[in-house]
C-alpha positions as CSV (number, residue, x, y, z in Angstrom):
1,X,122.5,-64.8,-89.7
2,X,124.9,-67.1,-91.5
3,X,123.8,-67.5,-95.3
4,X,123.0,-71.5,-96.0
5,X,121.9,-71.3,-99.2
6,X,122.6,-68.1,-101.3
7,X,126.3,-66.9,-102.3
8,X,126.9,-63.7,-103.7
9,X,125.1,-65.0,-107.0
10,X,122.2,-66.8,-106.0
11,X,121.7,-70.3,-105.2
12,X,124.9,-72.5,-107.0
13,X,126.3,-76.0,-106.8
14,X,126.7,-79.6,-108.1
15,X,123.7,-80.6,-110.2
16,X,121.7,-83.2,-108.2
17,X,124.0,-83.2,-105.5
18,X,124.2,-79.5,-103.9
19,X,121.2,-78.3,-106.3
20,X,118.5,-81.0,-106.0
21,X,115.0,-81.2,-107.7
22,X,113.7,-80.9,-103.8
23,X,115.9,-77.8,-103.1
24,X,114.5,-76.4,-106.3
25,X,111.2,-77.1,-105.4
26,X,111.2,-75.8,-102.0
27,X,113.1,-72.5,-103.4
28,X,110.2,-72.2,-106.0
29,X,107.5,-72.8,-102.7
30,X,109.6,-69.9,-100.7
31,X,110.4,-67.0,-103.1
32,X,106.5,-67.6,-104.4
33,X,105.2,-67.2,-101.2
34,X,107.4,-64.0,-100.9
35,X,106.4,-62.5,-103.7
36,X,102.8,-63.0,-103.7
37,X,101.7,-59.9,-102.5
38,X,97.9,-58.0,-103.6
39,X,94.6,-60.1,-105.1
40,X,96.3,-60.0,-108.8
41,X,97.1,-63.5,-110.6
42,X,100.7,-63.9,-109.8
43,X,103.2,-65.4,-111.9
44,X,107.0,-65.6,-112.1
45,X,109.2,-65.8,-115.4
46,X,112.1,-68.5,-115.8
47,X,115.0,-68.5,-117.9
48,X,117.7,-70.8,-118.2
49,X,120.9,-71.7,-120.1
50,X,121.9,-74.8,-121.6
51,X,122.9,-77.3,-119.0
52,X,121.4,-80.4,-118.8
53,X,120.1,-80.3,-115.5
54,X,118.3,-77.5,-116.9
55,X,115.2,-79.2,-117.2
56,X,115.6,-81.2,-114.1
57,X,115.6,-77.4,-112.0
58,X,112.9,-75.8,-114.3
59,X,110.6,-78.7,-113.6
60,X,111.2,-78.6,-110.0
61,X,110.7,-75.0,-110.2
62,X,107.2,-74.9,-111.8
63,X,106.2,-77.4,-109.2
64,X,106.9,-75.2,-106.2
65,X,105.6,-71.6,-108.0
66,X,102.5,-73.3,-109.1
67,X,101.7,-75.2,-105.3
68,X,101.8,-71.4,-103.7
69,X,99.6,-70.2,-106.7
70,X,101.9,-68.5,-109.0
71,X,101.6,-68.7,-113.0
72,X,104.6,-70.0,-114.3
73,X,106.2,-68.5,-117.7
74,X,108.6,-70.6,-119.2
75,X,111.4,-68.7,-121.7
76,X,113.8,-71.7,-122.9
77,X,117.5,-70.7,-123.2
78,X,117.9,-67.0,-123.3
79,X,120.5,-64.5,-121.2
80,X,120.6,-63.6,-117.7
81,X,120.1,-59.8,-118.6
82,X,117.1,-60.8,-120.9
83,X,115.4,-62.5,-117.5
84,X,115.6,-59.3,-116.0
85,X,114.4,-57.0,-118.3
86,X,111.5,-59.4,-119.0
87,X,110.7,-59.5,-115.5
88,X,110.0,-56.1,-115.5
89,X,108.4,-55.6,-119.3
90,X,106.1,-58.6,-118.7
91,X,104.8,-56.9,-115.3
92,X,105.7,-60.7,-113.4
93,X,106.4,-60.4,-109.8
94,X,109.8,-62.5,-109.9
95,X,112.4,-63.2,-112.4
96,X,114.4,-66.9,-112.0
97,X,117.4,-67.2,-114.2
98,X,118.7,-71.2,-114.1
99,X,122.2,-70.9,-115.1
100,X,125.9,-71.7,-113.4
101,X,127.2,-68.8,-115.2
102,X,130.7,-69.8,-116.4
103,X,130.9,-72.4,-114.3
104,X,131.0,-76.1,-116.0
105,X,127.8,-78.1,-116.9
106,X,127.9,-80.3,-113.9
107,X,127.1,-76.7,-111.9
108,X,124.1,-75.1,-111.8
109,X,122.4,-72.9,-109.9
110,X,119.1,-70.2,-109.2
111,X,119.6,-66.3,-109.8
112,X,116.3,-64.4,-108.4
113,X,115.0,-60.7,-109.8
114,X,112.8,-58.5,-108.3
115,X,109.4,-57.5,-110.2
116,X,112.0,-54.7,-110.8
117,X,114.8,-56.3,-112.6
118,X,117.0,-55.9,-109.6
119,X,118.7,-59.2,-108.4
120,X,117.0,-59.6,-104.7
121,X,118.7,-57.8,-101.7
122,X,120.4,-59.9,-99.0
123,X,117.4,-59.5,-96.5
124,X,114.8,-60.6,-98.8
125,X,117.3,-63.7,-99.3
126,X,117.7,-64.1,-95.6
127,X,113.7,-64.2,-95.6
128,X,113.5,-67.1,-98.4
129,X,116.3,-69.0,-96.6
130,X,114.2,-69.0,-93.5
131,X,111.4,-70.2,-95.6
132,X,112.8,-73.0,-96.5
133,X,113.8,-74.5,-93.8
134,X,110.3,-73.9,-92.8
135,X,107.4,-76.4,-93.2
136,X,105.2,-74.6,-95.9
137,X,102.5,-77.6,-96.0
138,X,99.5,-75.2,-94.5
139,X,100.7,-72.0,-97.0
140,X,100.2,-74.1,-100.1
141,X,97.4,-72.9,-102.7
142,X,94.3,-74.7,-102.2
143,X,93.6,-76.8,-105.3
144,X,91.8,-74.2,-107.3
145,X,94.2,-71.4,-107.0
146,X,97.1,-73.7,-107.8
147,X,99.2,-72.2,-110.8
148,X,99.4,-72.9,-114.6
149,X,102.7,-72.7,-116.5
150,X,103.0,-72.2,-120.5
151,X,106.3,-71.6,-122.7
152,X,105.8,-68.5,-124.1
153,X,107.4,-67.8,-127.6
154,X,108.6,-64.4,-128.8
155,X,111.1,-63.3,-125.9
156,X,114.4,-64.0,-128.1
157,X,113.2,-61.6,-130.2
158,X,112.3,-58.7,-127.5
159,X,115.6,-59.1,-126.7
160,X,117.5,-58.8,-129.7
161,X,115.3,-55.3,-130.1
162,X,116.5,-54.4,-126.7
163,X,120.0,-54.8,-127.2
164,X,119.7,-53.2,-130.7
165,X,118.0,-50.0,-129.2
166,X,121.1,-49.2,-127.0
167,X,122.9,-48.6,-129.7
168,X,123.2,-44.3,-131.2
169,X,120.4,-44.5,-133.3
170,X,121.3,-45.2,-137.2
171,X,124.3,-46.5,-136.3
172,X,125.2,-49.8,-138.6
173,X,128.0,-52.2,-138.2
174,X,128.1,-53.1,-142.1
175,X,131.6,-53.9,-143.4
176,X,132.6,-55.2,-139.8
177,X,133.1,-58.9,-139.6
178,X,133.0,-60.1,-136.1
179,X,133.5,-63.4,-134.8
180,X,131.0,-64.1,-131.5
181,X,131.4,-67.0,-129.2
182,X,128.3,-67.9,-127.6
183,X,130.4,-70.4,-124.7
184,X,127.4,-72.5,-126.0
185,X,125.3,-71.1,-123.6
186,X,121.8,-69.3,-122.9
187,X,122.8,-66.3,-125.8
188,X,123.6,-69.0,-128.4
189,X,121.0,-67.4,-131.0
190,X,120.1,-64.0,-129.9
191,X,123.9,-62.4,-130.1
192,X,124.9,-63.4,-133.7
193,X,121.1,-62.7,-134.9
194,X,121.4,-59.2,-133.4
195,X,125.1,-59.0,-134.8
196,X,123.3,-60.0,-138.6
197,X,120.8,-58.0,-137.9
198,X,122.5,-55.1,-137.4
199,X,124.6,-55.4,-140.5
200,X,128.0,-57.0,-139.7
201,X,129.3,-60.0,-141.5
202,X,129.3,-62.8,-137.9
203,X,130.8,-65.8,-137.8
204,X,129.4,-67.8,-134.8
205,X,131.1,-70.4,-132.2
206,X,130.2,-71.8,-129.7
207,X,126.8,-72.0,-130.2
208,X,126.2,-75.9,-130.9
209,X,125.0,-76.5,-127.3
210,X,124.3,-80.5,-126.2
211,X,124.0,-79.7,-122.4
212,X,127.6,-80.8,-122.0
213,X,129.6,-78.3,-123.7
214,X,129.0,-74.7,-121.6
215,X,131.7,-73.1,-121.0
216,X,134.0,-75.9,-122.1
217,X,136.9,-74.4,-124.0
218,X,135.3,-71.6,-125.3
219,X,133.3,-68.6,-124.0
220,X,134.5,-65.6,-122.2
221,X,136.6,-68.2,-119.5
222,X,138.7,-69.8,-122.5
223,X,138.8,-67.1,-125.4
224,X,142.2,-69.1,-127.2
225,X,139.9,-70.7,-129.6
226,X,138.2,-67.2,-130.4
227,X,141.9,-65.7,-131.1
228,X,142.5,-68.6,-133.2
229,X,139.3,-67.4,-135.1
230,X,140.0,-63.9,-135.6
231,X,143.7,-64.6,-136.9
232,X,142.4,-67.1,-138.9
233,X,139.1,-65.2,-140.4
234,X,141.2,-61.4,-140.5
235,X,137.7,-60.6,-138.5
236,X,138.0,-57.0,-137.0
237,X,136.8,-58.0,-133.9
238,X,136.0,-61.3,-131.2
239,X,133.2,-61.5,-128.6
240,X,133.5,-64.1,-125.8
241,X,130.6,-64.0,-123.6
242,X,130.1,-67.1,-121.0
243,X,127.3,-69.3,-120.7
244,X,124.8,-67.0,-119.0
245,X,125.8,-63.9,-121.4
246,X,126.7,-61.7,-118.1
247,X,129.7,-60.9,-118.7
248,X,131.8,-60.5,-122.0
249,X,136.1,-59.9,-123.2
250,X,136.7,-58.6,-126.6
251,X,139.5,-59.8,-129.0
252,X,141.5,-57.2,-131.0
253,X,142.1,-57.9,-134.4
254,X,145.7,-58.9,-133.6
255,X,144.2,-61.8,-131.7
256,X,144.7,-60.2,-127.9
257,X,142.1,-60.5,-125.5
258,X,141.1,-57.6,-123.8
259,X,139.4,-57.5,-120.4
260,X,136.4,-56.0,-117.9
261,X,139.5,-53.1,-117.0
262,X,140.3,-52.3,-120.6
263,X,136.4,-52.2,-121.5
264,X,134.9,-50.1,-118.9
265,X,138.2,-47.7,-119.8
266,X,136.9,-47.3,-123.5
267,X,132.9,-47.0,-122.1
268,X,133.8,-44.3,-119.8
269,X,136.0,-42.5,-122.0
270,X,132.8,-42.3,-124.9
271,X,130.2,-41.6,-122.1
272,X,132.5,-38.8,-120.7
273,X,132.4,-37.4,-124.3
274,X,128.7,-37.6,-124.9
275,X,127.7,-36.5,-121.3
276,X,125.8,-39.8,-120.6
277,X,128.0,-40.3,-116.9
278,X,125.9,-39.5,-114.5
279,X,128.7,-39.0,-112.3
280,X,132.5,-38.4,-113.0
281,X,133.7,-41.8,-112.2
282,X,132.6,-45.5,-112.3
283,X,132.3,-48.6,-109.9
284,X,134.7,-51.4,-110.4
285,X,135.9,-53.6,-107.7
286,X,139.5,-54.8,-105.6
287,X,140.6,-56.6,-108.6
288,X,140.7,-54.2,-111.2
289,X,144.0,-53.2,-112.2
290,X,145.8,-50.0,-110.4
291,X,146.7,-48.9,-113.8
292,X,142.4,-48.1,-114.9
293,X,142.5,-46.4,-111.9
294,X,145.5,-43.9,-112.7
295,X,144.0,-43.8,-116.2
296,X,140.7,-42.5,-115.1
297,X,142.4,-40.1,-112.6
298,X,144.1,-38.8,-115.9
299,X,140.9,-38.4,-117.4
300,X,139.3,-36.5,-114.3
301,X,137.4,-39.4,-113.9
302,X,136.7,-41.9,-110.1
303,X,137.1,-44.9,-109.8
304,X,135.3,-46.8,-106.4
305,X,135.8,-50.0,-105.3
306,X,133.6,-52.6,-103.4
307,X,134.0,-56.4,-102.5
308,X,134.2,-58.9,-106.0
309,X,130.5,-59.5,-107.4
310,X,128.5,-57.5,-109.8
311,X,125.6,-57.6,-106.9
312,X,128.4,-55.1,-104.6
313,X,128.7,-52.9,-108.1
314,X,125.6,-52.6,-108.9
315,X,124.6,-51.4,-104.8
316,X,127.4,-48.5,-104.7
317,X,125.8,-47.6,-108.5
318,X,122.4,-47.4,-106.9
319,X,123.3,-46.0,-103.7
320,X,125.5,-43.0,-105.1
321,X,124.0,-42.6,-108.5
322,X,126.6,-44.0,-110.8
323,X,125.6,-45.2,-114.4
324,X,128.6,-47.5,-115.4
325,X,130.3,-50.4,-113.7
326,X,131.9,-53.6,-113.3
327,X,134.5,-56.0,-113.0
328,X,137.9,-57.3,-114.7
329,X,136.6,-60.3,-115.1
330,X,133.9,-58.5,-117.8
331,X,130.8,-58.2,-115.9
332,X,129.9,-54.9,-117.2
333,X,126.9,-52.9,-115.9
334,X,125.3,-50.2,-117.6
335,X,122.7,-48.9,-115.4
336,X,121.0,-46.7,-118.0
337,X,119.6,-49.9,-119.8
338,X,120.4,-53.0,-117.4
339,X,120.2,-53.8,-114.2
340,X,122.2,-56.2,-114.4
341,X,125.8,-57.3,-116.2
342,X,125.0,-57.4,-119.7
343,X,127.9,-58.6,-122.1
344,X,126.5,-58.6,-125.2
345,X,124.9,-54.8,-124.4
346,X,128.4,-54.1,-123.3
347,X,130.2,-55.6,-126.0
348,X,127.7,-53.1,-128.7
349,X,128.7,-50.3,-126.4
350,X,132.4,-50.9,-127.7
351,X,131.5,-51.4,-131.3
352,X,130.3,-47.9,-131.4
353,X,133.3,-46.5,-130.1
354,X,134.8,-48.8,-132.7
355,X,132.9,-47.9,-135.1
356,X,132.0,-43.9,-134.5
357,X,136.3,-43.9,-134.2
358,X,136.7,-45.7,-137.1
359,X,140.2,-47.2,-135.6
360,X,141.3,-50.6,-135.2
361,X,140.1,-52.7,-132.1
362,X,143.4,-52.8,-129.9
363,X,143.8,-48.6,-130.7
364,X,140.4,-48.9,-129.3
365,X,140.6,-50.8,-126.5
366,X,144.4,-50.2,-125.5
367,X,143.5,-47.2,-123.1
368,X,146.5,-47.7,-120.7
369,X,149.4,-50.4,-119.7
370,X,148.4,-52.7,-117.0
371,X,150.3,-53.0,-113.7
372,X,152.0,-57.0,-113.5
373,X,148.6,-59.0,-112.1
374,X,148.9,-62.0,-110.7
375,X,146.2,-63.9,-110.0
376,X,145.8,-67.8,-108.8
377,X,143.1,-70.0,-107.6
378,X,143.5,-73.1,-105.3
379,X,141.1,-75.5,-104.8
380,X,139.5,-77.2,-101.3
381,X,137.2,-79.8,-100.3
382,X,136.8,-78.4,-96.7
383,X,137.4,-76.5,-93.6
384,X,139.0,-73.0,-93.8
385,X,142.3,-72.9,-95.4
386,X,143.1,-69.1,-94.6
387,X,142.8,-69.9,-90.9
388,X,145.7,-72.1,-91.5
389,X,149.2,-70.2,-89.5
390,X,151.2,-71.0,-92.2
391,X,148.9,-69.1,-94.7
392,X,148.6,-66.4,-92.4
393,X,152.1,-65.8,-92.0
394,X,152.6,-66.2,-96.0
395,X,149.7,-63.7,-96.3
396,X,151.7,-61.5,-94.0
397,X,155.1,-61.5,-95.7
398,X,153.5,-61.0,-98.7
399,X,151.4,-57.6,-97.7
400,X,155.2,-56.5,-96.1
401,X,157.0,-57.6,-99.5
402,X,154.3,-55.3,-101.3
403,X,154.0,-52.1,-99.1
404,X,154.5,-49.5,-100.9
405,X,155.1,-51.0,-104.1
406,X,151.4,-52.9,-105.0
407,X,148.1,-54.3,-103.7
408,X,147.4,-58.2,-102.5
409,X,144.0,-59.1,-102.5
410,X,142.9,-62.5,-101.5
411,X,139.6,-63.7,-101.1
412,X,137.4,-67.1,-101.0
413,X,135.1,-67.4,-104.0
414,X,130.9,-67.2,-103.7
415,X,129.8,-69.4,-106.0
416,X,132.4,-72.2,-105.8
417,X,135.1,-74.0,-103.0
418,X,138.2,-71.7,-104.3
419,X,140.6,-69.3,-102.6
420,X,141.6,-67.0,-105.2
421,X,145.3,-64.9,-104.7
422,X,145.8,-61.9,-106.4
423,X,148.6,-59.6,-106.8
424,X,149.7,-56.6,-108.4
425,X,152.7,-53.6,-108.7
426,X,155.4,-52.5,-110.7
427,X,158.0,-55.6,-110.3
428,X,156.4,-58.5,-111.8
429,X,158.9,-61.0,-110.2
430,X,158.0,-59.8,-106.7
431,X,154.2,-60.0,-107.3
432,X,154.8,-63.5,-108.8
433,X,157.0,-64.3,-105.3
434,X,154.4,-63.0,-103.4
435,X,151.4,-65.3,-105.1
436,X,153.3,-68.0,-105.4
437,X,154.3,-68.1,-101.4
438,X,150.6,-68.0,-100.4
439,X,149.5,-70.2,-103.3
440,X,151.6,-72.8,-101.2
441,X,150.9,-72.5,-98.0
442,X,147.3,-72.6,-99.5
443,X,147.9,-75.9,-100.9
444,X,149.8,-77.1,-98.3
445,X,147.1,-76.2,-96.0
446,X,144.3,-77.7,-98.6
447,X,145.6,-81.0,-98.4
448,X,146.2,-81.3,-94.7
């Protein structure tokens, strides 16, 4: 069964055009009915970020939960990682997350948990999807079992103590002054309170949101501004989550950003030390850089690779009992206290090494060299581009230029209309050929 609704992140799209109050109604109608299992009240937890059509998809979203009988608790702004622990703290039967991610505010989209914390697998999607295409009229709650919704107050705060516990107990970050960008998004209060709170000196951006302004030059997709910061303020360290708080970079103190590759490199490496890996080896997927790979190999350490989306790492963790993963992009996933990315946990995982190593940031987080990466996106308004026999044939002299010498992995995006091109191996002029070839034919092929 082809998947009409859910990508490989939940449900995304326009704002009012692709995710419409009646979609988000009728999703609301189908994953309630799902999930209402058993004679016990129901009820389902939302969060969201801070988009504007934020309220637009929440109140949509009550009214389809509270038709099928569910109890609806209503968070406000808080991070995707703190929807999924709260699903499974609070004891609800389904988590919903409202948030785009890093996409811009004109995006938005629905992320579904599990009473478990677990983002739902494909076949319970498959099951909603048929739902809603479905007429649900004679499954609707008769009109005293219809459900209530109430904001409930206090979560921010169960959060910041959960993200504070996963640090070595005792451990202080007092002298450190960090500078945290928020990408004005759901973890605008809750990271540089638990940053204060655990003694460093924080100097917040990012975290002014109007509904407009997620993601929008700042945040984990645009960390320039953040350098800018941490030159300018001699900070010892910069935090760029994006506008869910899923996924996280670090800036040295030099003012470089360091990625998801250099990050689960430094995790691994303290875990290995401690004994917390559960296995020798992490998840990470086809776009991590060849060069982690060699490093862990150094180390005695595995690296596995699955298909781009922290839903593929997280399965092969589960499935072959591995406690740390994740992706270059920063979606970091450590299974002992998430289950899900979790920047901001991540990004306290690395201030400990920091910290416990007392060494500056890029001594920290310069494990190994990356390999020349190459990576572009074109954009399309239809059809299928890769079908194209002019992109085929570029995709074919590339994987000939690069046998032997690197990897090409291209691939369309799930939560937006993108083809992205990736690259990599010794010669960085060759790998820059080789994108640059395909990222024609691409456009070419786009605009035909």
């Amino acid at each position: 069964m082809v998947r009409k609704y859910f990508g490989t992140d939940g449900i995304r799209g326009r704002a009012n055009v692709a995710i419409t109050p009646e979609l988000a109604l009728k999703v609301g109608q189908a994953a309630g009915l799902m999930f209402t299992r058993g004679d016990h009240r129901h009820r389902v937890l939302i969060g969201k970020d801070t988009r504007l059509s934020g309220y637009m998809i929440e109140t949509a979203l009550v009214a389809g939960f509270s038709s099928v009988g569910m109890d609806v608790l209503l968070t406000g702004p808080i991070p995707t990682p703190a929807v999924a622990m709260l699903t499974r703290s609070m004891r609800a039967d389904l988590g919903v997350m409202i948030s785009a991610s890093h996409n811009p505010y004109d995006d938005n989209g629905i992320k579904l948990f599990g009473p478990d914390g677990y983002k739902l697998s494909d076949d319970i999607e498959k099951e909603i999807e048929k739902l809603l295409d479905a007429d649900l009229s004679s499954r609707l709650a008769k009109s005293a079992d219809l459900g209530r919704a109430k904001r409930i107050d206090g979560v921010q705060d169960r959060y910041i103590e959960f993200a504070k516990r996963t640090l070595p107990k005792n451990l202080s970050l007092e002298n450190m002054r960090i500078v945290i960008d928020c990408a004005h998004g759901a973890a605008y209060k809750v990271a540089p309170e638990a940053l204060w709170e655990l003694g460093a000196e924080v100097i917040s951006l990012g975290v002014d949101p109007d509904g407009y302004n997620i993601n929008h030059e700042c945040g984990s997709t645009s960390p320039q501004a953040l350098a800018a910061k941490v030159r300018e303020m001699r900070a010892d360290i910069g935090i760029a989550l994006d506008g869910d708080a899923d996924r996280v970079l670090i800036v040295d103190e030099r003012g470089r950003v360091v990625d998801g590759d250099q990050l689960l490199a430094v995790i691994a490496e303290s875990w290995q030390a401690s004994g917390q890996l559960t296995k020798p080896g992490l998840v990470a997927t086809v776009m991590s850089n060849l060069a982690l790979e060699r490093h862990l190999q150094s180390l005695g350490l595995s690296m596995h690779r699955t298909p781009v989306g922290d839903r593929y790492v997280l399965e092969y963790m589960r499935e072959h009992g591995y406690n740390l993963g994740g992706e270059q992009s920063g979606h970091i996933i450590l299974s002992d206290y998430t289950t899900t990315g979790d920047g901001f946990v991540a990004a306290l995982q690395v201030l400990a090494v920091v910290k416990t190593q007392d060494k500056p940031v890029s001594q920290v987080c310069g494990r190994f060299e990356p390999l020349p990466q190459v990576l572009k996106n074109v954009r399309y308004k239809s059809g299928k581009p890769l079908e194209n026999g002019k992109v085929r044939t570029a995709i074919k002299d590339g994987e000939e230029r690069l046998n032997g010498h690197g990897r090409l992995v291209i691939r369309p995006s799930g939560t937006e209309p993108v083809i992205r091109v990736m690259a990599e191996g010794d010669d960085q002029a060759l790998v820059e050929e080789v994108v640059d070839g395909i990222i024609d034919a691409l456009g070419r092929a786009a605009a035909a």
